[in-house]
N, C-alpha and C positions, 0 to 999 in steps of 0.2 A: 139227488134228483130234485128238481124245485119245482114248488106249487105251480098251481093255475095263479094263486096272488103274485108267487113271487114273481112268474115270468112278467104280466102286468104292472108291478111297480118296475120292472126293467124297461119296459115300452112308455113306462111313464119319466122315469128318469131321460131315457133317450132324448124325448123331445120336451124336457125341461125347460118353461120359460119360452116356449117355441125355437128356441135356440138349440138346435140339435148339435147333443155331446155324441163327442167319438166315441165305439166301441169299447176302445179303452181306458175312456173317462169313464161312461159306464158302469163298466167294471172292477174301475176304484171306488167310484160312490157306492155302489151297491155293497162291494164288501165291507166298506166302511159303516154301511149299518148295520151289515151282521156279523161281526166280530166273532164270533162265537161258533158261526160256521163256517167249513172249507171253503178257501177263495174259489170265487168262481172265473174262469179266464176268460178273454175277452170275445174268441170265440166262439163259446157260449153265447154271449150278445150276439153276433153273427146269425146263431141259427134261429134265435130268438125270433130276429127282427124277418128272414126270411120266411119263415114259417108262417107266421103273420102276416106278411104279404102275401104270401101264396094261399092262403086260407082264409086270413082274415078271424082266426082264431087262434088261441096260444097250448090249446089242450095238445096233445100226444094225439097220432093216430091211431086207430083199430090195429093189434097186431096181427100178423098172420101166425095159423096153427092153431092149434087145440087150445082153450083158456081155458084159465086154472081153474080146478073144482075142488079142491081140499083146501085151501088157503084162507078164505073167511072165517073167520071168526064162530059163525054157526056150524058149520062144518066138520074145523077141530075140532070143537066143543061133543058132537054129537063120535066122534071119532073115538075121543078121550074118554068117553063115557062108555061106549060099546068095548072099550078092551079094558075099563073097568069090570063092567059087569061080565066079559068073559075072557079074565087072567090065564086059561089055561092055553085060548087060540092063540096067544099074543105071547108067550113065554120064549118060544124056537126064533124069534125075530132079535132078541138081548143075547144070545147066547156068540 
């Protein structure tokens, strides 16, 4: 999944030099600065650039359904520690 940066250095490369690169060029410059991460395919660019059109932002929409409530960080924390202090509720869950 790619940042709010990354998507943005995407929309920046695009119209690099005002000169707008293909999807595909895109997609090779970009991988070629992140070597180290999974290519990303061209379209990827694609929904980049549409989503940004259509919004005029590059964030992720709200999803539907229930959000996550165990997942933060404070959360587990307070989780991990309540089956610390009571190992005997938590024992029938490893078995």
């Amino acid at each position: 999944m790619l940042s709010k940066r990354e998507r943005i250095q995407i929309l920046m490369i695009i119209d690099y030099g005002n000169r707008q690169q293909s999807h595909r060029e895109t997609a090779n410059l970009f991988n070629g600065m992140h070597p180290d991460c999974n290519p990303i395919p061209h379209t990827t660019m694609t929904r980049i650039v549409r989503k940004f059109t259509e919004t005029g932002n590059v964030k992720d929409l709200p999803r539907s359904g229930r959000p996550k409530s165990a997942t933060d960080d404070n959360t587990s924390l307070d989780v991990l520690l309540h089956m610390q202090e009571n190992p005997k509720t938590y024992t029938n869950i490893w078995r």
